[in-house]
C-alpha positions in Angstrom: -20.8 -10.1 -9.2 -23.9 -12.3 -8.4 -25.6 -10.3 -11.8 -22.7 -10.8 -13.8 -22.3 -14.1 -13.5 -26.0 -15.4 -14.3 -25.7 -13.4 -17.7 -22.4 -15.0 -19.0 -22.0 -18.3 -20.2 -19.6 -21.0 -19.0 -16.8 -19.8 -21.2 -16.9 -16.1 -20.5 -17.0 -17.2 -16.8 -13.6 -19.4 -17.1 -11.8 -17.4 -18.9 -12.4 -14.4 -16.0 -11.8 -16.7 -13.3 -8.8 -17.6 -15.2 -7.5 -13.8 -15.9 -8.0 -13.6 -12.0 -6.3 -16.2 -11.2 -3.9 -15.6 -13.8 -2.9 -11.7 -12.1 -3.0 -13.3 -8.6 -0.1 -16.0 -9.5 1.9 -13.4 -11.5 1.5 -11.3 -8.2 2.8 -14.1 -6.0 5.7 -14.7 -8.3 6.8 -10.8 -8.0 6.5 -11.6 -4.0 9.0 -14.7 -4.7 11.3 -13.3 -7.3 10.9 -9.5 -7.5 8.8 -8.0 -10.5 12.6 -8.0 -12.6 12.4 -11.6 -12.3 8.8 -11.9 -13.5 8.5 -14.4 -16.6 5.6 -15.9 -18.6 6.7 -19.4 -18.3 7.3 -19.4 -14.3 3.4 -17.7 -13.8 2.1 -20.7 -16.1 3.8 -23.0 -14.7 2.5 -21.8 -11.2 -1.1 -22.1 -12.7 -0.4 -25.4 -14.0 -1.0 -24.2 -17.6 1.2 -24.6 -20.4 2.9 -20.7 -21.8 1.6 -21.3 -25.0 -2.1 -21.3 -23.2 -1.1 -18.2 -21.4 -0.8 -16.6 -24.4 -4.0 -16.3 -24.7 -4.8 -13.7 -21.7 -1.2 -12.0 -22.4 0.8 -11.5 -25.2 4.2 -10.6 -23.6 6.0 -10.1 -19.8 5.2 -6.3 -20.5 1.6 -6.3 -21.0 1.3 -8.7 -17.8 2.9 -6.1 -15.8 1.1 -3.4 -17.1 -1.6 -5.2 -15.9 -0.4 -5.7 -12.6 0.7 -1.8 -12.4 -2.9 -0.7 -13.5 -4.2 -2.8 -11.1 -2.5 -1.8 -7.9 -2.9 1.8 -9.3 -6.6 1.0 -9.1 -7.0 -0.5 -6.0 -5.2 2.0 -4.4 -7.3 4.5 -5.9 -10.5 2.6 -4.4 -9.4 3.0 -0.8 -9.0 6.5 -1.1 -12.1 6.9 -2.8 -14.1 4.5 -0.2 -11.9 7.0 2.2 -13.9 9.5 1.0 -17.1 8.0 0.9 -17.8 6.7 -2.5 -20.5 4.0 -3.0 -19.4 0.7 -5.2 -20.4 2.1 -8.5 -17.0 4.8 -8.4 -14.6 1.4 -7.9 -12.5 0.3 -10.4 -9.8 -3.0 -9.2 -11.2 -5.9 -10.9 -11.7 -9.1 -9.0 -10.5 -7.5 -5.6 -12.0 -7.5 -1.9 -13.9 -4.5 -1.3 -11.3 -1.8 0.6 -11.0 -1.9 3.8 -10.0 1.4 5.4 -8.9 3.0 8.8 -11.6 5.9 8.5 -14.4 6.7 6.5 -15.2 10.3 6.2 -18.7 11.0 6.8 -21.0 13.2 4.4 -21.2 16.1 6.7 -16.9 15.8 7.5 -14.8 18.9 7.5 -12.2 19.5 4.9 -9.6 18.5 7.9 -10.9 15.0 8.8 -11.6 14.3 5.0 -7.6 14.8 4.3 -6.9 12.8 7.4 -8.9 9.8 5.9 -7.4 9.6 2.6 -3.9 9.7 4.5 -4.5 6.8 6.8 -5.8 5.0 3.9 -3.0 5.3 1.9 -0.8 4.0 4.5 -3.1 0.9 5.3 -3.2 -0.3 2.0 0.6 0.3 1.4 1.2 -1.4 4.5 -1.4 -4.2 4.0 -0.4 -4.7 0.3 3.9 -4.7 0.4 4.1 -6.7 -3.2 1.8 -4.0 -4.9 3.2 -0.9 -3.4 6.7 -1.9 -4.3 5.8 -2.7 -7.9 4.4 0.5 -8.0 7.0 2.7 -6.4 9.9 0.7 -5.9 13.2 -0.2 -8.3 12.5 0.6 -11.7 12.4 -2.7 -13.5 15.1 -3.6 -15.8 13.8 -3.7 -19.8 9.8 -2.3 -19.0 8.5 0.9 -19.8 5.0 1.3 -19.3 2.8 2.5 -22.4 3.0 6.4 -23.0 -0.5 7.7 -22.0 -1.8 3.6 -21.6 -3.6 2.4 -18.9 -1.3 2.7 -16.1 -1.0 6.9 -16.5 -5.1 6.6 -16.2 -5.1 4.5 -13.2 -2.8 6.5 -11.7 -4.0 9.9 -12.2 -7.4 8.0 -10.2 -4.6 8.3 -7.2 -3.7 11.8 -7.9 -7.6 13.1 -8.4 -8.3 11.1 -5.1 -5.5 12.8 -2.7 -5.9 16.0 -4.3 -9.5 16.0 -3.9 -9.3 17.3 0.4 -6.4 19.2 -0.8 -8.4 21.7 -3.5 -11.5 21.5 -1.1 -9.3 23.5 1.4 -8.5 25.8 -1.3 -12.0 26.5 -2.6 -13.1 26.6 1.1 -10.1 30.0 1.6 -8.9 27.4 4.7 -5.1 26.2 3.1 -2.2 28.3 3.9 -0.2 29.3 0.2 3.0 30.4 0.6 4.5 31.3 -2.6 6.8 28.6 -3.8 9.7 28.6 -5.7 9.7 27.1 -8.7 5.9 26.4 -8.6 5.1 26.8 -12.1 8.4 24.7 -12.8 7.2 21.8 -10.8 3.6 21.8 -12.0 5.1 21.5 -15.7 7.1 18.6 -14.6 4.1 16.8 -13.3 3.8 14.2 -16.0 0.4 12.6 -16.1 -1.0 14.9 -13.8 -0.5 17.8 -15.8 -4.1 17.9 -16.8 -4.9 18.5 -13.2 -2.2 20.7 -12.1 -3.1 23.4 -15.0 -6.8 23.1 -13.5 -5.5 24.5 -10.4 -3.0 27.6 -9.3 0.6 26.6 -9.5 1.4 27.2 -5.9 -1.9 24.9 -5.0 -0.3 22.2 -7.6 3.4 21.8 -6.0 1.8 21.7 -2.3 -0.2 18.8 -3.5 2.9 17.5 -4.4 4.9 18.0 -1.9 2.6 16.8 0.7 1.8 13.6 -1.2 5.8 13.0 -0.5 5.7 14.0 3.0 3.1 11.4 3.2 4.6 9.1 0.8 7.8 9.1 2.4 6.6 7.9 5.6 5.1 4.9 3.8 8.3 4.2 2.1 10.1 3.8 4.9 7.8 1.6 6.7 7.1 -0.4 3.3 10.7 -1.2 2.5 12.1 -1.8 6.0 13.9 1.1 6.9 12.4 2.1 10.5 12.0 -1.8 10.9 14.9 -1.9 13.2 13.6 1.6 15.1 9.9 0.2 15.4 9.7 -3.4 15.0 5.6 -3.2 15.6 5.0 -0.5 12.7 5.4 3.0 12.3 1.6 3.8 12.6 2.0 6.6 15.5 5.4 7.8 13.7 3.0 8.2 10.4 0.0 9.7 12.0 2.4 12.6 14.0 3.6 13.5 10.9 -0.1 13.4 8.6 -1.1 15.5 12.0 2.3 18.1 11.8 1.1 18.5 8.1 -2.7 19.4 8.7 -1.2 22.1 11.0 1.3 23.8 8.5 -1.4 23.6 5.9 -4.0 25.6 8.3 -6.8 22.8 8.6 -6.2 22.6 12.1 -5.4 25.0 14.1 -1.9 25.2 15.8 -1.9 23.3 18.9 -1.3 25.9 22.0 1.7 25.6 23.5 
């Protein structure tokens, strides 16, 4: 950051503290009011800038929440990827902290703990970012559809290469269990976005990516949105990590504990 800023000039450097600033109030207004409530007029008015002025970072409510939707795509991406060990240069999120995770895997980390670190990560930043995550994977919002094959398919398919990543390790390495699914080839050609990577792969290797990314997912959601609130009023961070565990087992990185 400290580079960037001695090259650029005054301007360049208000207009990007102003885009970050810009994305941070538009976040806190999807907090206040939900992202379906989200309008140009309410984030100016929350920066203290007229909408005509705003206009000039963002040409309509949709672009600003494909913005928003990028962004959290990214900077979820980053904290699996810092998960795994990346360095600085492989991040992405614009104008965020640097991630904070549960577990970094080291360099010489099995296949096993490497899976277990991109799933505690995935729950600490869903957890530790509620507004993001339930733009992300929440309602769909009323009127907005994001751009066909725009910037929030890339950001998320950053998600999708990150989790799969311990996932097709396992497989090169002979250590994950396939059983043959029904339907796999089905599924994989319903994968959307991630198509690209599910043909790069076997079918049966594609749909247990997917289905444990909604085992894990699943867990999240629940914690995320309230539902074991009343059930664990402290967090669901044992209830997440038995079941990230369960999974390991019944995909053969871990042996099955003896009984």
């Amino acid at each position: 950051m400290a580079e960037r800023s001695a090259g650029e000039g005054r301007r360049e450097r208000l207009r990007r503290e102003t885009w970050r600033d810009l994305r941070a109030a538009a976040l806190a207004e999807v907090r206040d009011v939900g992202a379906a409530g989200l309008s140009l007029r309410s984030v100016a008015r929350r920066l203290g800038m007229s909408p005509a002025g705003l206009y000039r970072y963002v040409d309509s409510r949709e672009a600003l929440l494909t913005v928003l939707i990028a962004d959290g795509y990214h900077d979820l991406a980053d904290h699996l990827v810092v998960a795994l060990g990346a360095g600085a240069d492989e991040l992405r999120a614009e104008e965020r902290a640097a991630p904070q995770v549960p577990v970094v895997a080291p360099p010489d980390a099995g296949t096993t703990a490497r899976l277990e670190a991109v799933g505690l990560a995935y729950r600490a930043w869903g957890v530790s970012h509620p507004n993001e995550f339930g733009l992300l994977f929440g309602d769909p919002i009323p009127g907005y559809a994001a751009p066909e094959g725009g910037v929030t398919v890339e950001a998320m398919r950053r998600v999708g290469i990150a989790f799969a990543q311990p996932i097709l390790e396992l497989h090169a390495a002979g250590e994950l269990a396939l059983h043959p699914a029904l339907g796999a080839r089905e599924i994989v050609g319903q994968m959307g976005p991630m198509v690209d990577l599910g043909a790069s792969m076997p079918a049966e290797v594609a749909a247990l990516l997917l289905l444990a990314w909604g085992r894990l997912h699943g867990q999240v959601s629940l914690e995320v949105f309230g539902q074991h609130h009343w059930l664990m009023p402290d967090g669901c961070e044992a209830l997440y990590r038995a079941e990230l565990a369960r999974m390991l087992v019944e995909l053969r990185a871990v042996p099955e504990p003896a009984t």
